[in-house]
N, C-alpha and C positions, 0 to 999 in steps of 0.2 A: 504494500500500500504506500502510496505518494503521502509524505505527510503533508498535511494544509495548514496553512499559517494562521487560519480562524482559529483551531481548533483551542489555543492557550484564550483567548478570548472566552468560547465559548465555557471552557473551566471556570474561568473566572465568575460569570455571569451567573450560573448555575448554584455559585455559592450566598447570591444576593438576591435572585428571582425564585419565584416557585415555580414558573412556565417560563422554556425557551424557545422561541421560535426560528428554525432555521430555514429562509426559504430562496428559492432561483428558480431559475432554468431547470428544465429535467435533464438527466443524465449529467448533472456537472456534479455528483459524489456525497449529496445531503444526505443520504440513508448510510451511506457508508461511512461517512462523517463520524454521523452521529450514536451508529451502533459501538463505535470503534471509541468516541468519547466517552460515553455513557455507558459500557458493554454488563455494567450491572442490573440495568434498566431493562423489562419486558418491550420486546419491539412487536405492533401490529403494524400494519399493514392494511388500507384500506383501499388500496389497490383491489384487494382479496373482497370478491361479490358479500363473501360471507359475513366477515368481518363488517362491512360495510352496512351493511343489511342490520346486523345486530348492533352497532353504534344508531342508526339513525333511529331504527324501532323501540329499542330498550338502552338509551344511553346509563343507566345507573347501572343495570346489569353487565354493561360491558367494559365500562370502567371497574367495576369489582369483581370480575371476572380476569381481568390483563391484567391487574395492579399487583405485580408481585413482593410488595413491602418497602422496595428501593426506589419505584420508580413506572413511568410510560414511557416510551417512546412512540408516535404515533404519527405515522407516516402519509403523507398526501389528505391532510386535515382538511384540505377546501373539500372534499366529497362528504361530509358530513360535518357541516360550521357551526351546526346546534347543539352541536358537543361540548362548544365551548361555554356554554354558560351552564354546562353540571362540571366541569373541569374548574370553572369557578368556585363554586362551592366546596369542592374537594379543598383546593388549597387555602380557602378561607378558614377551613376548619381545622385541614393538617398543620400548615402554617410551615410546611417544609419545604427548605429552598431546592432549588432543581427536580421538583416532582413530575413534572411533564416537559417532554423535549415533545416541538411539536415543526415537522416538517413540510411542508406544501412547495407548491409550485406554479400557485393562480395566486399572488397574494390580494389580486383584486377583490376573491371572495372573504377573504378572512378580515383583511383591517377594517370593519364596519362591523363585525363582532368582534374584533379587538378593544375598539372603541368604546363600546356599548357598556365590555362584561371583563375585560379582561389587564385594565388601564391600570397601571401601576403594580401590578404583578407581574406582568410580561416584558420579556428584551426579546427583540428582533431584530436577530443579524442575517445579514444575506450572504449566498454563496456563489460565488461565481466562476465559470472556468476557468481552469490554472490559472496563473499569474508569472510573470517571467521569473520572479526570485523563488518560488515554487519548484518552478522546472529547473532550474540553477544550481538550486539548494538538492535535487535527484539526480542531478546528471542528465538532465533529458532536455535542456534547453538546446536548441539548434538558433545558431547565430546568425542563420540565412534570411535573410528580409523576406525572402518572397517566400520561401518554404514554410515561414512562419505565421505570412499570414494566408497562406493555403489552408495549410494545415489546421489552423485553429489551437483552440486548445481546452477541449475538450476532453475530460478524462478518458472515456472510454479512447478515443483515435490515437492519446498518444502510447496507453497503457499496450496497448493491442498494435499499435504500428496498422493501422486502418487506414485503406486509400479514402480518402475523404470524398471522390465522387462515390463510391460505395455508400457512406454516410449517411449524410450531410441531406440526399434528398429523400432519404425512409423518415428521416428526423423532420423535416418538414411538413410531409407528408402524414405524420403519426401528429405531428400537432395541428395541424388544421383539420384534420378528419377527427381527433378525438379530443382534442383540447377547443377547440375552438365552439364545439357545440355545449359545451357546457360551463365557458365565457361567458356567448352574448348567442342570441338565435339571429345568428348568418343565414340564411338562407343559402346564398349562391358561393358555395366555397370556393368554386370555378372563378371568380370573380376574386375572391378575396385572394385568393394566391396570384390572379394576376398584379393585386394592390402589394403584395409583399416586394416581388420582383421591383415594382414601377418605388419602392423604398429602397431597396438596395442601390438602384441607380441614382439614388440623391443621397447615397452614402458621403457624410462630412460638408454636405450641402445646410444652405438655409431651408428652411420648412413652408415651402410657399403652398399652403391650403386649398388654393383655387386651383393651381397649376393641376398639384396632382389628383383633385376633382375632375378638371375637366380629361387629362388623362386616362383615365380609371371610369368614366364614365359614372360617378358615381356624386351625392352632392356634396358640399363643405359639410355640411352635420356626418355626416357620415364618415368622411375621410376624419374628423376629431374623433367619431368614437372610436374606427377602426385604429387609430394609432392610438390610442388609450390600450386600447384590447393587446397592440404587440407592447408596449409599453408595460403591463401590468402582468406580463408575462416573461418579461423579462430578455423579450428578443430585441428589443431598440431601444435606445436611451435618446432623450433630449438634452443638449448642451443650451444654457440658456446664457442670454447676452448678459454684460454687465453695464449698467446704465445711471448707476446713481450720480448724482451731481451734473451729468454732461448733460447737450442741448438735444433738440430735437432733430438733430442731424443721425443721431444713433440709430443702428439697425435693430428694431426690440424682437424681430421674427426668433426661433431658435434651430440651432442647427443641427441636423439628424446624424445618430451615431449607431450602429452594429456593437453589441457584446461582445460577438465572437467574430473574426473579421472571414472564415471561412464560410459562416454562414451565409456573409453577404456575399462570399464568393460563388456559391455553387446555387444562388437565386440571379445571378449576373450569367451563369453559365458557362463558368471556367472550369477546363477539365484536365488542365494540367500548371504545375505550379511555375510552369517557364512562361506561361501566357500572361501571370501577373506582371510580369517585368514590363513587358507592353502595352498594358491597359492602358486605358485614358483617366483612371479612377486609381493609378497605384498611391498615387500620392494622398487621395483623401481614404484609402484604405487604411494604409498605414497611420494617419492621426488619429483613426479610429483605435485602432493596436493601440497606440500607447497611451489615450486618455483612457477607452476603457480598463487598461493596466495600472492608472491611477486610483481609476474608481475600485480596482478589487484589492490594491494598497490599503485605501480606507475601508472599507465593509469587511477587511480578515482582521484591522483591527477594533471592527464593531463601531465605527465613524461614519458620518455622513459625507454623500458629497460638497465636498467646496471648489469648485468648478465652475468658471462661467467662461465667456471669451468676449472681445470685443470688434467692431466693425462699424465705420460710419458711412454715412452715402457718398463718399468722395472717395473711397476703395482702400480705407488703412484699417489694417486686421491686426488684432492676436489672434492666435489658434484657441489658445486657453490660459487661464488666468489661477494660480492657485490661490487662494483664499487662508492667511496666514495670521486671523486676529485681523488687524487695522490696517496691515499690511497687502498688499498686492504683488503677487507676483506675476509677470511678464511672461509666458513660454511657446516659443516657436518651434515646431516641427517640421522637420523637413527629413524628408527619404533620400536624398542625396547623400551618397556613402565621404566626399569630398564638402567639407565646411567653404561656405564664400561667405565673406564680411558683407555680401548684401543681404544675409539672413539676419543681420542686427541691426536693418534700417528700419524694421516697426517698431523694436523695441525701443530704437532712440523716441521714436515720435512718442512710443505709449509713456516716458519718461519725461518727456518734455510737458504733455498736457495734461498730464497727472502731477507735474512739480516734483519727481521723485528721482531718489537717491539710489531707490530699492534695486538690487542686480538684476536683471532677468535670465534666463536661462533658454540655450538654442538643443532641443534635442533630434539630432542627426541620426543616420543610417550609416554613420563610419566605426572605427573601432576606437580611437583618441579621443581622450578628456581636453580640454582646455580651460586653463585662464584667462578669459579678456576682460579690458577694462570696463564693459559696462555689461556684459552678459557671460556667464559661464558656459562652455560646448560641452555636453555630456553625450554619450554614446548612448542607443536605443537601450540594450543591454545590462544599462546600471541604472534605471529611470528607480527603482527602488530607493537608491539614494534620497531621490526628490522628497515621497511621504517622510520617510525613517528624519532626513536634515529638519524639515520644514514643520 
């Protein structure tokens, strides 16, 4: 087993909550996780009809039936959410810390009985596929730009050494045929996978709502909820702009990012990892790679996103902005394996009209660190540095 850098978190939390909620993407290693944390804890499974069937009809008998004196573990928790408010009462009476680990992979079903029944007894961290100091920390990192964001990183693909066209499209296919119906009532699934694809392609793009309405055929209400729905499942993340203090010259749209950058590769319909080098998208691929690399920095250590980026109507970008207290940080991305000193001409600008001191930082696709005077050059590779410094 790959160890996960949540995992010291999730000890810790267990000792101060009575319910932990660990949840993501499917197949990124939360049951394994958390059998492996917790291996004194009874694990169900609501996967299993049975189980399932008996939590939702007689939740007090299924809870004292699984409760083997140490603990639950209780797996894919969105299929029965009404569990949670006898899971309440449990630990209001026991009063003991880490009595339910509770895992899902829709968290759109559960935080609205989170809220209701479960507020202040519960930590929710999320898990998400490896992370590069992960694979680092196993020996399983590959330093190849494009193989790594073929590849993914996905437990199961690296565990297994799995071609990821193999993959990649049973995985999408198992979630919009079996996840997606018990989301939101889709009708035309045919439809919604063509909306996923028509997202890949505005991978690290701005989020223009109309655009890809009228693409998709489909209205603005719709294309908000449908991007709610990948969103709350943990396929897409939105990077939101940073706007405070500036004028109305700022871009406030947000711009779309991929978890896994393989996924957005094999809805793009790439089928071998020497075709990344040439896409027209390698370069918004990869700042996917490495802010989602940020974002699973913060969430293994039980953190929220501090992430924004900035952009005004006159064409000056940050990629992304980390959020350090009062502080701002600057960060450019670039897939260029070769550093050019015109990758530190936004940050002069974001320096200048921010009045600030603060270093920014240029992260590259080469293998050398640098020192420069007003931005630091870090290699793809050591971006761990960034959360662990910051």
């Amino acid at each position: 087993m790959i160890k996960r850098n949540i995992e010291a978190k999730l000890i810790e939390v267990s000792k101060k909550f009575p319910v932990v909620a660990l949840l993501g993407p499917r197949q990124t290693g939360k049951t394994t996780t958390s059998r492996c944390v917790f291996n004194s804890h009874n694990y169900v499974s609501l996967e299993n009809l049975d189980q399932r069937e008996f939590a939702i009809s007689d939740p007090k008998g299924f809870l004292k039936t699984n409760h083997n004196g140490h603990g639950m573990i209780i797996d894919e928790i969105q299929y029965a959410p009404d569990l949670l408010s006898y899971i309440q009462t449990q630990v209001d009476e026991s009063q003991k810390p880490g009595e339910f680990i509770l895992t899902g992979s829709q968290n759109f079903l559960i935080h609205e009985k989170i809220s209701q029944t479960l507020a202040g007894r519960i930590f929710v961290a999320t898990l998400l596929p490896f992370s590069i100091d992960e694979l680092k920390s196993s020996k399983l990192f590959s330093n190849d730009i494009n193989k790594s964001i073929f590849f993914g990183f996905y437990p199961r693909i690296i565990a297994q050494n799995i071609n990821p066209v193999d993959w990649y499209p049973n995985y999408i296919r198992t979630y919009i045929e079996r996840d997606i119906r018990l989301i939101k009532n889709i009708t035309d699934l045919h439809l919604f996978q063509k909306f996923i694809k028509l997202c890949a392609g505005r991978i690290g793009q701005l989020l223009n709502f109309s655009s890809l309405a009228n693409d998709c055929g489909i209205s603005i209400n719709t294309v908000k909820s449908w991007i709610s729905v990948l969103e709350q499942s943990y396929i897409i993340f939105l990077l939101y702009p940073h706007f405070n203090n500036f004028s109305k010259r700022i871009i406030k749209m947000p711009k779309l990012y991929f978890f896994d950058t393989a996924l957005a590769c094999s809805l793009l319909e790439l089928e071998k990892e020497s075709q990344v080098m040439n896409h027209y998208l390698k370069g918004n691929l990869f700042e996917s790679l490495i802010i989602s690399d940020l974002l699973k920095q913060r969430y293994n250590k039980g953190l929220t996103s501090n992430l924004s980026f900035y952009r005004d109507r006159i064409g000056h970008e940050i990629d992304c902005i980390f959020h350090k207290g009062n502080e701002l940080i600057p960060i450019e991305i670039k897939i260029s394996q070769t550093f050019n000193t015109e990758y530190l001409t936004e940050i002069r600008y974001w320096q200048k009209i921010m009045k600030s001191t603060q270093k920014g930082l240029v992260v590259y696709g080469g293998e050398d660190n640098q020192i420069r005077q007003i931005a630091n050059v870090l290699s793809w590779h050591e971006i761990n540095s960034i959360v662990a410094n910051f």
